[in-house]
C-alpha positions as semicolon CSV with decimal commas, in nm:
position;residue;x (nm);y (nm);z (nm)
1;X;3,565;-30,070;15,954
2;X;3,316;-29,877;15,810
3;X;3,382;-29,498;15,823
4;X;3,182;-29,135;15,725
5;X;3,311;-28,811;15,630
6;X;3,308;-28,558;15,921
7;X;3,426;-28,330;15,754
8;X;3,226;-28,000;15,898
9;X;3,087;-28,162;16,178
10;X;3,097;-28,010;16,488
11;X;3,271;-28,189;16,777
12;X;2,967;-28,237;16,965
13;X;2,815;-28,441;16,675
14;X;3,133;-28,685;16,604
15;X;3,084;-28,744;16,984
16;X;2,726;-28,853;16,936
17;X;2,812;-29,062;16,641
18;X;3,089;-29,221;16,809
19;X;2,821;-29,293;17,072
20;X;2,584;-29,466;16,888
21;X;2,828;-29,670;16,701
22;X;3,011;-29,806;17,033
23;X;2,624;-29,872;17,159
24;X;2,562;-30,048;16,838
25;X;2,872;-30,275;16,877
26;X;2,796;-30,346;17,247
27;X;2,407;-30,497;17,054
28;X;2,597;-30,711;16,858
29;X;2,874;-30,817;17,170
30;X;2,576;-30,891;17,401
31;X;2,374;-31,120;17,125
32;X;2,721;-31,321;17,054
33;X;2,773;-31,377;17,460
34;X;2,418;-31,480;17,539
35;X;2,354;-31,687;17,210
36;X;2,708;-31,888;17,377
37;X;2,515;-31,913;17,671
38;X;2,365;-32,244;17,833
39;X;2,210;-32,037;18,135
40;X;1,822;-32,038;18,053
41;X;1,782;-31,749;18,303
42;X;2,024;-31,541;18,090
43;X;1,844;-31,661;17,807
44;X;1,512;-31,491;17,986
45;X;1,666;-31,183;18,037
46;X;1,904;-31,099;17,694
47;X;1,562;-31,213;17,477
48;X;1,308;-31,025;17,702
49;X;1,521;-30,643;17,541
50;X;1,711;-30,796;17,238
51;X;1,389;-30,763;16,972
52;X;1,368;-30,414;17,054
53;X;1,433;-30,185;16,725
54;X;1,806;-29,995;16,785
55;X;1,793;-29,636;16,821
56;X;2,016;-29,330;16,814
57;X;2,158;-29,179;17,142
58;X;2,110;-28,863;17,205
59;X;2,392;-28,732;17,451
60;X;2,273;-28,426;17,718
61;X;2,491;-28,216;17,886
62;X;2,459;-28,475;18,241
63;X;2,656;-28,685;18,009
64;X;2,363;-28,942;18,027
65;X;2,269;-29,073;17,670
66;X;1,918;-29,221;17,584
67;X;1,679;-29,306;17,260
68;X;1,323;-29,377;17,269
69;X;1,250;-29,736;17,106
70;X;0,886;-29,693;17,176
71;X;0,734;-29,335;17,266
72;X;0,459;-29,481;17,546
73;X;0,093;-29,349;17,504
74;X;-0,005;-29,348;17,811
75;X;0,015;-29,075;18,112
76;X;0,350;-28,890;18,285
77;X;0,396;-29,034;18,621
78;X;0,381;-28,772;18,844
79;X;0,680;-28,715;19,042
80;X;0,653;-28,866;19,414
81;X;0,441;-29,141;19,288
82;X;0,522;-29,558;19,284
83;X;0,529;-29,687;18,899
84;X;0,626;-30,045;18,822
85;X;0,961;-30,063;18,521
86;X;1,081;-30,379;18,355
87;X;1,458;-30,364;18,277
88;X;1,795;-30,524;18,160
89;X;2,111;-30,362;18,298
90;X;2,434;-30,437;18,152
91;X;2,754;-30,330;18,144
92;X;2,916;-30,157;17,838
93;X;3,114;-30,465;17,728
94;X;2,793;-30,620;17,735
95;X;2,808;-30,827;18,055
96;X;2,471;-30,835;18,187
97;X;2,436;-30,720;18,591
98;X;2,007;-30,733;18,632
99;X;1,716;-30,772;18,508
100;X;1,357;-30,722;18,618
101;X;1,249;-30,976;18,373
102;X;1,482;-31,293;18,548
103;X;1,238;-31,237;18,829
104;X;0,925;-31,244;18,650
105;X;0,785;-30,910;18,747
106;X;0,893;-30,543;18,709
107;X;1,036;-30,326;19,018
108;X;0,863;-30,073;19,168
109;X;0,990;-29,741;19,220
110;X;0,927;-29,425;19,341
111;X;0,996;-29,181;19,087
112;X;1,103;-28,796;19,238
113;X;1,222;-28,925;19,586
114;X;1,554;-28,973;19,517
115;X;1,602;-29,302;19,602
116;X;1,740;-29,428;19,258
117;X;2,024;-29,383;19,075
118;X;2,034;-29,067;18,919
119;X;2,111;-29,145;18,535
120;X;1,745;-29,315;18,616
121;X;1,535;-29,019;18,789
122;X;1,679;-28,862;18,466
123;X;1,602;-29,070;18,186
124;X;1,279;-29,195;18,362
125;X;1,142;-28,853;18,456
126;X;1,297;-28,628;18,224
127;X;1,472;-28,311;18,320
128;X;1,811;-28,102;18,142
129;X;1,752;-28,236;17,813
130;X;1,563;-28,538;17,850
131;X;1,156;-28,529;17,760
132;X;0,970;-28,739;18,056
133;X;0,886;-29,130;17,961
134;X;0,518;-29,162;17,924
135;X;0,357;-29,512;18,018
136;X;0,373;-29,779;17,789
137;X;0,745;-29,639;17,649
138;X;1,055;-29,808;17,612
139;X;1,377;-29,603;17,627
140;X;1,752;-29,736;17,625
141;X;1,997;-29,543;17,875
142;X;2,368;-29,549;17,900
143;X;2,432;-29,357;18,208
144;X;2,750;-29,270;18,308
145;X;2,957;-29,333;18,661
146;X;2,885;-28,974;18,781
147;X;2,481;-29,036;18,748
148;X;2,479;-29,401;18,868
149;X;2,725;-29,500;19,163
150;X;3,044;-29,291;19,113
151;X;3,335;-29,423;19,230
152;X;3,258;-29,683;19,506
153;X;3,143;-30,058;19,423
154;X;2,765;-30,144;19,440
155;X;2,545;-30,422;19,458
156;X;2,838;-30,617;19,751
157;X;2,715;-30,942;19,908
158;X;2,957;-31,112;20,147
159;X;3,231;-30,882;20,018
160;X;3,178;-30,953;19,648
161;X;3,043;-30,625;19,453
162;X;2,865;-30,687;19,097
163;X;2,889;-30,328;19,001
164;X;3,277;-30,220;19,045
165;X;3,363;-29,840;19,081
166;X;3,323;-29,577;18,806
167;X;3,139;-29,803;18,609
168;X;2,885;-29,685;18,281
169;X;2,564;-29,834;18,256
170;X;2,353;-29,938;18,016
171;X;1,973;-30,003;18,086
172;X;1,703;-30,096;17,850
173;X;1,408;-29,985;18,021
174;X;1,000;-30,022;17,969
175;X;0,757;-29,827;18,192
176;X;0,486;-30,060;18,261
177;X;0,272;-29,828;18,462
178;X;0,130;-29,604;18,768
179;X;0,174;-29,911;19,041
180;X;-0,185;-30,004;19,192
């Protein structure tokens, strides 16, 4: 194992470093799981995020964590308005849970009306730490239980749920645009 001196540094920044190196780790867990995969959908959806460039985490006090991979150069959505995000959700041992790009087109949400998770409004619109995404950006998340679905199961079909309780997030996201 690679280690650095932290010797000085204050708790807050070992956190952050710990962080980025568990988010770096999960990279390299979720490229050995879907280059063992036969499933050409999951093929779709690991390659559609896994070129992006890795970034540091920066951890606000929420407790969400997110980098910018690509500051967009485009316009703020304004809050209350529809915009259109490609994404690839997994979970932190890399398991992957959704993605925009399996079905070929991004999702459209309305950003301000609280009617996503959290962790997303968040790291999508900015707010206690976090600078707004501009169009055209791509921004990595790793949102934690309290800012996504807390303690109760989510995504249950039939009495299966995809997403079980107090589960972190992680979501590589890419804001397409202002939907038309």
């Amino acid at each position: 194992p690679h280690s650095t001196s932290s010797h000085g540094a204050a708790p807050e920044d070992q956190r952050q470093s710990a962080l980025r190196r568990a988010l770096r780790l999960r990279v390299v867990l979720v490229a050995v799981h879907f280059l063992d995969s036969s499933s050409g959908a999951t093929r779709i959806e690991y390659y559609a995020t896994v070129g992006d460039k890795m970034c540091d985490l920066s951890l606000v006090k929420s407790g969400l964590a997110y980098c910018d991979v690509e500051v967009g150069t485009g316009v703020q959505p304004p809050r209350g308005e529809l915009i259109n995000v490609h994404y690839t959700a997994r979970f932190p041992d890399g398991t992957l849970f959704d993605s925009s790009y399996k079905r070929g087109r991004p999702l459209t949400m309305r950003i301000g009306a609280g009617k996503i998770l959290r962790g997303l409004e968040q790291g999508i619109s900015g707010g206690g730490g976090v600078p707004p995404m501009l169009v055209g950006g791509k921004r990595k998340l790793m949102i934690p239980a309290s800012l996504a679905y807390g303690p109760e199961p989510a995504g249950c079909f039939s009495g299966d749920c995809n997403i079980p309780g107090n589960s972190t997030l992680l979501y590589d996201l890419f804001l397409v645009g202002i939907y038309k």
